[in-house]
Structure formats: C-alpha cells, structure tokens
N, C-alpha and C positions, 0 to 999 in steps of 0.2 A: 382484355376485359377492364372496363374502367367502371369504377362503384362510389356514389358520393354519399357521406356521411355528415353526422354532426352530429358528436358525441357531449352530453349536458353536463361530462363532468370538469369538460372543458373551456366552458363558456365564461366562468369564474376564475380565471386563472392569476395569482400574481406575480408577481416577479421573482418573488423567490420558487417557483416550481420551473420544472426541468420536465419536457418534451425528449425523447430518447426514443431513437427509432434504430431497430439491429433487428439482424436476423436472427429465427430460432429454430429448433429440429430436435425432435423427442426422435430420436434414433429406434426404438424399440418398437415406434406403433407406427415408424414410416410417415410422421405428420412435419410439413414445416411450412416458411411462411416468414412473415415480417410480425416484430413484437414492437406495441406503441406502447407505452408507460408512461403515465406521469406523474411525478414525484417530489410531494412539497420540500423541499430542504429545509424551509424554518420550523414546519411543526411537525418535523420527519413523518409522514405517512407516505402512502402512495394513493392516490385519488382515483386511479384510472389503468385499469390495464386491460388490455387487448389482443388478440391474436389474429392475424389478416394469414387464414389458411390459403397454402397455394392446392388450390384443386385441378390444375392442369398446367401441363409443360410449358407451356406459353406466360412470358412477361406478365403482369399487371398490373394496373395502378389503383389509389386512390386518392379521393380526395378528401381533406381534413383541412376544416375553418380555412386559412387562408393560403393554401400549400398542399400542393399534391406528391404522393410518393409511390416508388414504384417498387418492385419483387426486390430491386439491389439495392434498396433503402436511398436511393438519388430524389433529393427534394428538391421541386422546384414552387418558390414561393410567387404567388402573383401580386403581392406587393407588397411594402414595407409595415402597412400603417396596424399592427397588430403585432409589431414585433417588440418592443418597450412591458409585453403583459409575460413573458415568459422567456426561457431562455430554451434552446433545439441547439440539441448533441444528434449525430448519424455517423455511421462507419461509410455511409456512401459517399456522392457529392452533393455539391448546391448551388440551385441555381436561382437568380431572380430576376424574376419578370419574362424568364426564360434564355436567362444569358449566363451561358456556363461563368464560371467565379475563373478568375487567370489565379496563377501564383501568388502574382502582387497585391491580389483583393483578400488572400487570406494573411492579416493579420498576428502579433501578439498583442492583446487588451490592455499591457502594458504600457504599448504606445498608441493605444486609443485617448485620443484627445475631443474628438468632434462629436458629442452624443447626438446630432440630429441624421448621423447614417450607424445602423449596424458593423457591427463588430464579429470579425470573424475570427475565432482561434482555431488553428492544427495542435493537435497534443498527442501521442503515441499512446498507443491502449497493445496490449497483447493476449493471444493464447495460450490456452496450457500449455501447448507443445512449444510455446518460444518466440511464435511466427509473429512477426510487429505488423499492427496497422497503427491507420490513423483515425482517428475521433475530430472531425470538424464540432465546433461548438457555437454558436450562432444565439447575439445578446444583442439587445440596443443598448447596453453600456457597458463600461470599462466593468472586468470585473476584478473586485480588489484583494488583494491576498491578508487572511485576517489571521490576528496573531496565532500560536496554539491555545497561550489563555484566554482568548478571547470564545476560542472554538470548545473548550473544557467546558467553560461557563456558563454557553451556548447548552453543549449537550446533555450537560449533567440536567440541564431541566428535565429532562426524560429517563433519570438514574432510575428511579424505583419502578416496583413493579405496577403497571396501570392494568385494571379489571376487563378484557376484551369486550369488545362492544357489538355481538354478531358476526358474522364475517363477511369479509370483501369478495365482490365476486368478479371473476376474470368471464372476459366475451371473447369467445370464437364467430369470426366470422365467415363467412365460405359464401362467399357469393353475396348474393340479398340475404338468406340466410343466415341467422345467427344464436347462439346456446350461450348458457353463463352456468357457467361453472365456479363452485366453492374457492378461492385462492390458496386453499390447504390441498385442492385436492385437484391439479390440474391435467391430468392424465391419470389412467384408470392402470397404466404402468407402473409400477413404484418404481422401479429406477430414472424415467423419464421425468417422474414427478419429484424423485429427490432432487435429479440435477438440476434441472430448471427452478425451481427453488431455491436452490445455492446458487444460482448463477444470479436472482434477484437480490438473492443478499447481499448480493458481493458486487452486484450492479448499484441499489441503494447508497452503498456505502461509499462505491466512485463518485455516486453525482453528489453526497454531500459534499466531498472532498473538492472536487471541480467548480463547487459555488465558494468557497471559501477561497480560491483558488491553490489550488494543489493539484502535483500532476505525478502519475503513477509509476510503478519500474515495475519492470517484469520480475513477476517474486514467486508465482505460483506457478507446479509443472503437473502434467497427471489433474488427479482427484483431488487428495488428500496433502502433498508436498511440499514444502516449502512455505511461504507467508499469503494470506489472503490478499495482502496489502501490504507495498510501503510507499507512502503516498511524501514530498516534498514540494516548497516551493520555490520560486526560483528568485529570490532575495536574497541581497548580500547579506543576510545573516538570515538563510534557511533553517525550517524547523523540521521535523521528520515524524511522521505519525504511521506505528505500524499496528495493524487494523484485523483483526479480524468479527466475519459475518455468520450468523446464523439464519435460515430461514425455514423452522420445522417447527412443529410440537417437541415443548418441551415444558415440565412444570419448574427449572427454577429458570434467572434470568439473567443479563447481562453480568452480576460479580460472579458468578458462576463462571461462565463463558473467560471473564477474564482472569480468575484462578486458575482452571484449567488450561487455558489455550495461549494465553497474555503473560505466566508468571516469567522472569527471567530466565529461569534455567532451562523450558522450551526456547525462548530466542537464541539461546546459549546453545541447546542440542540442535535446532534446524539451521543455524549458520555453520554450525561443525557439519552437517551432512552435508549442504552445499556444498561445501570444499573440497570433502575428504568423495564422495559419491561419485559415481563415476558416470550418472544419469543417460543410461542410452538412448532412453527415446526419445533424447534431445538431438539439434542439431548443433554442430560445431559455433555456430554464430548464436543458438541459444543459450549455451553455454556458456559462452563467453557473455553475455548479456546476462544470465543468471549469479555468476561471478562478480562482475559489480556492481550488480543491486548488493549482493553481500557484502563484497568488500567497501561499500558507501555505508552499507548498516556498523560495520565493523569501525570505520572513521570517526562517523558520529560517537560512537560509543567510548571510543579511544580520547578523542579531541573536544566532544561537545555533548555531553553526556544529558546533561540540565535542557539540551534542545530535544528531545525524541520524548514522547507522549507515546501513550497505549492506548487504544479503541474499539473497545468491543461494543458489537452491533446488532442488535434483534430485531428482524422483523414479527410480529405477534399474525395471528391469521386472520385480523381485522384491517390487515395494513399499515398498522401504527406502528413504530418501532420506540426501541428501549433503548439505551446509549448512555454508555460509563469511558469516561473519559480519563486516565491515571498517568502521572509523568513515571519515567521509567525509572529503576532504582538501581542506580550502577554499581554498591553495595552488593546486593542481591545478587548481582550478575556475576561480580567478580567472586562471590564465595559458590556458586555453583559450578563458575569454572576452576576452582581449585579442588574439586571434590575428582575432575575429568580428565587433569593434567596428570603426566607422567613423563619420564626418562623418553621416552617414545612419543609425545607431542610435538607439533610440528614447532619450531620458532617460534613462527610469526604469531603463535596461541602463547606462550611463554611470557613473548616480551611485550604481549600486549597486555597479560592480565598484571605482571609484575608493574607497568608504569601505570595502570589505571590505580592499581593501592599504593601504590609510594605519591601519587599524583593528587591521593585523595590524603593521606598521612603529613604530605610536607606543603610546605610552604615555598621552600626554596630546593635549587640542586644541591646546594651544599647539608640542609638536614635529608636529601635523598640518598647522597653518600654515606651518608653517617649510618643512617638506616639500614643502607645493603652491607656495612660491613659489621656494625656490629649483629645482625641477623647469622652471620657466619662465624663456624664451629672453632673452635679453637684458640690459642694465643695471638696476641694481637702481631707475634710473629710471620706467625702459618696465616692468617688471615692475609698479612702485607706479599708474603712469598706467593698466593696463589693467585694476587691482582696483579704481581711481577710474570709472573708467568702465561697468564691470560692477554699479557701487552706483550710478551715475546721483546722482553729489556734481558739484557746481557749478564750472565752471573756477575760479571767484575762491576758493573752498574748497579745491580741487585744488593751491594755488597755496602758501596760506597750510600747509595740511598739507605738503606739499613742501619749504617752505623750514626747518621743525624736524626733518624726519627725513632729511633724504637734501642731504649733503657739497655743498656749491657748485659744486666742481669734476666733480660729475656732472652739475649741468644742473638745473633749474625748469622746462624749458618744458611749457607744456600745451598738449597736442594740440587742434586746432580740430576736432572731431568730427562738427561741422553741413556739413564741407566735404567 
C-alpha cells in the first residue's frame, strides 16, 4: 500500500526544524505504525505530529514532500533540492535518488566542508532495556556544536510560564482515512497515552540537543530509572547537559520540574543506584553501557564540575515547550553526599566526595595537606603516627622522622601496631 500526502504544516519549514521519523506501538490498544513529528528547535514547539497506522501485515509506504517512507522508517529521498529547509533524523536507512547510502556516504558534520551536497550523521540512540541503535540525521549543512552558555541563553527565553494557546492536535492516519486527535489525549488508554507522551518529551528534548549538536548516552532503563538524559559533545573541551522531560498536565512548570527531578542530591541518589543496583532486566552489555554513562557523569563531576548544566523540559498541550536551563552546583552535590556516606561506603564515593571539597577549599596540594591533617583528631603526634602507618614506614623510621619534626615535649612514642 502506497499513500501520498502533503501535510501544510510542512510546507513552511526552516532550518532550524527537525523531520523525525521512528516507530510507535501503544501496546495496550494493539495500535502501531510509523510516528512523523516535526519540531521547531529554535522556538521549541512541535508544528506537526502524525501517526501513519499499520492496518495490515503487509509493508507500506508513503509519500512526504520530497521523500518517501516505509513501515521500517527507510527513507528514500528523490532529490536533493529541499534538503537546505530542514534537517531528517530515522532509526531506519536512507536512500537518495534510490541509491542505498554505503558506509563511506555516512558522515560526521564535523568534517563537513562542502555545503552544496548533504551531510550525513550516524549517532547511537538507545532503549529502555539497553538495546543501541542508530539515528542517521540528514542536513544540508555542517551542524555546529554551540557552547552550554550559549544553549542556557538560548532556552531560558522560554523560562516562564506562557498562557496555552488551544491545543495541538496529533492525526491518525489509516489508509486515506484520517482522525486528529487532542495531543493531550492520544489514546483512549491512559497507560499508552502516558507513554507515548513521555516518549515525546524526551524525544523534543533529544532533537534539541541534536541541533545544538549533542549526542546521547544510554541513561534511562524501565520507566522511571535512571536519567532522561545525558546529552555531550564531542569537543575537546566537552560540556555535558543532563536533562530531564515532562510531557503531561500539570499546573506548575519547569523550576518545579527542576526542584524536584534536577536538584543535586537526585543525581547524587540515581548515580548511587546505578552502581550499587543490581538491574536485572538489563543485559550484560547494558550494563556495562549503563555504568559508563555514570561513571562519565561521575568524571565530569570529579574533574569538570563548571562543565555540566541541568535541563528541564516541558512540553505544554499546545505543543510549545518551557525550558529552564541551571549550571550544576557541585557544592550542593558534595553536601548531600556527605549526608549518604558511611564506614560502609564504597571507596570510590569516599575519595571522590573528599577531593571535590578539598578541590573546591585549596588552591594548592600543599594547603590540601594541611587541610587533611589538621581535620584529624588528635595531637599533632597521633595525627603524624596514623599517616606513618597508613604508608606502612617502619617503627625505627617512624621514630627517626619523629624526632626532626614534632617538639619533644609532644612525645616520639611509636605505636606497636603488630599488638
């Protein structure tokens, strides 16, 4: 079955919107099918959403402005000259003119130089459960990686709260056939219609990410787990934006969202579960792929604290979105993991909150030294016998370093350790 369209909200498109073509499946009501979206990145809405139902077992395509697609989201474009007005992401392939794309025709934008051919990017997108694809992304220019300040200053235009303006409405297709349905209310299931709603919100938020140039890590597992987002760029001096999406009714709006979901001590408790969880309905390679998204989050935090930003994201039910953009406060962080540590903490949580406050207190290693010992209990004796012992130096060395550095009248004696 082949069905040709031309949808008007498309016809106006610029360069900063994003064409996004994936599949979708409300599990609950047995409905699936190919989802077309498009979505302005500069003045965050979504202009256009669609659902191409599969009504029979059988393949199908369609046609859209100047490119057609089929049930496994495989675009194939019949020529160039309309590709400069918008940029096209798919989890499928792509072809043009009808000539599958080799390896060496997909691109990084990076090393796009020639803007009078298209530009193709691979960039790894993943599932709850772990499972990695790929997201081909299809520009007629280089696309540029923009600072986090630049992307704050960007989004915060959309900080407050804006008045809904009616609501957007999503079309089902089925054939010739087609219904539009409220974008609040896309299925008459509530579970299919929460998901797919969170799956928009958290789709919105990739394609802003993806225009700004940023590329994802698998962070989220289940429903509910782990981070919506941690988005990165791949510059020598990378920034890190971890993100999360809302797309429901709700009366307050993004600094809500980023109170609750964004403060420190949640990134502080969901990088502890990563680690410490034992997540089974992962797979072994998710796992491991889950692990160093955290332990990448856990780096910056350690190393580049000043680089990670916070992004909270609202879609409203008109399609517009709300977007609060806040650098992260490593302060903040380090006193909610001292509320969590114990005797019973693993290390690697130890030595990482202790060098981010001595890291943020000194200046130098030598005022860090100073710091760690006079923080410790005792005569400036007991303090020196317990770094003697922590080095595993010899009592008769213990004894001889003792008597040059520390006053007679405090005492030489060295502890018998073997007792």
């Amino acid at each position: 079955m082949q069905t040709s369209i031309l949808l008007g909200s498309y016809l106006n498109i610029f360069a900063t919107e994003i064409i996004d073509i994936d599949k979708f499946s409300f599990s609950s009501t047995q409905i699936k099918g190919v989802r077309v979206v498009c979505f302005d990145t500069d003045n965050q809405r979504f202009t256009a959403v669609n659902y191409f139902v599969q009504t029979t077992p059988a393949p199908f395509k369609w046609n859209l402005l100047d490119f057609t697609f089929d049930s496994d989201c495989n675009v194939d474009l019949s020529s160039e000259s309309k590709l400069e007005n918008y940029t096209l992401t798919t989890k499928g392939t792509i072809k043009i003119k009808g000539k599958d794309l080799e390896e060496a025709d997909v691109i990084d934008d990076e090393d796009a130089s020639n803007l009078d051919r298209c530009v193709i990017k691979k960039v790894s997108d993943f599932q709850n459960n772990g499972e990695e694809s790929k997201r081909l992304i299809l520009t007629h220019k280089k696309i540029d990686i923009r600072t986090a300040q630049h992307i704050k200053n960007k989004l915060n235009e959309y900080s407050g709260k804006i008045k809904s303006k009616g609501a957007l409405e999503a079309t089902f297709y089925r054939g010739k056939e087609k219904e539009n349905k409220a974008f609040s209310n896309l299925s008459a299931d509530v579970s299919d219609n929460n998901k797919e709603r969170g799956t928009l919100g958290e789709l919105a938020t990739t394609l802003t990410m993806i225009h700004f140039g940023y590329q994802g890590h698998f962070s989220k597992y289940g429903t509910d787990n782990g981070f919506d987002g941690i988005f990165t760029d791949n510059s020598d001096d990378p920034e890190m934006f971890i993100t999360e999406s809302k797309c429901r009714e709700r009366a307050d709006g993004v600094k809500t969202i980023m109170k609750d979901n964004l403060f420190e001590k949640k990134i502080a408790d969901k990088l502890q579960r990563i680690f410490t969880y034992t997540h089974p309905t992962l797979s072994i390679q998710a796992k491991k792929r889950l692990v160093e998204t955290a332990t990448l989050v856990g780096n910056f935090i350690n190393e580049n604290p000043d680089k990670i930003f916070k992004f909270a994201h609202r879609i409203k039910p008109d399609g517009i979105c709300e977007c609060l953009v806040e650098k992260f406060d490593v302060s903040k962080y380090q006193a909610s993991m001292l509320h969590t540590l114990s005797p019973q903490s693993p290390m690697k949580d130890k030595l990482l909150v202790l060098d981010n406050i001595t890291t943020q207190l000194c200046l130098t290693e030598d005022e860090k030294a100073k710091l760690f010992i006079s923080s410790l209990r005792g005569a400036r004796a007991e303090k020196l016998e317990l770094i003697f012992k922590a080095l595993n130096i010899e009592d008769e060395k213990q004894e001889a370093m003792l008597a040059i550095i520390t006053p007679k009248k405090e005492g030489r004696k060295v502890l018998n350790y073997a007792s």
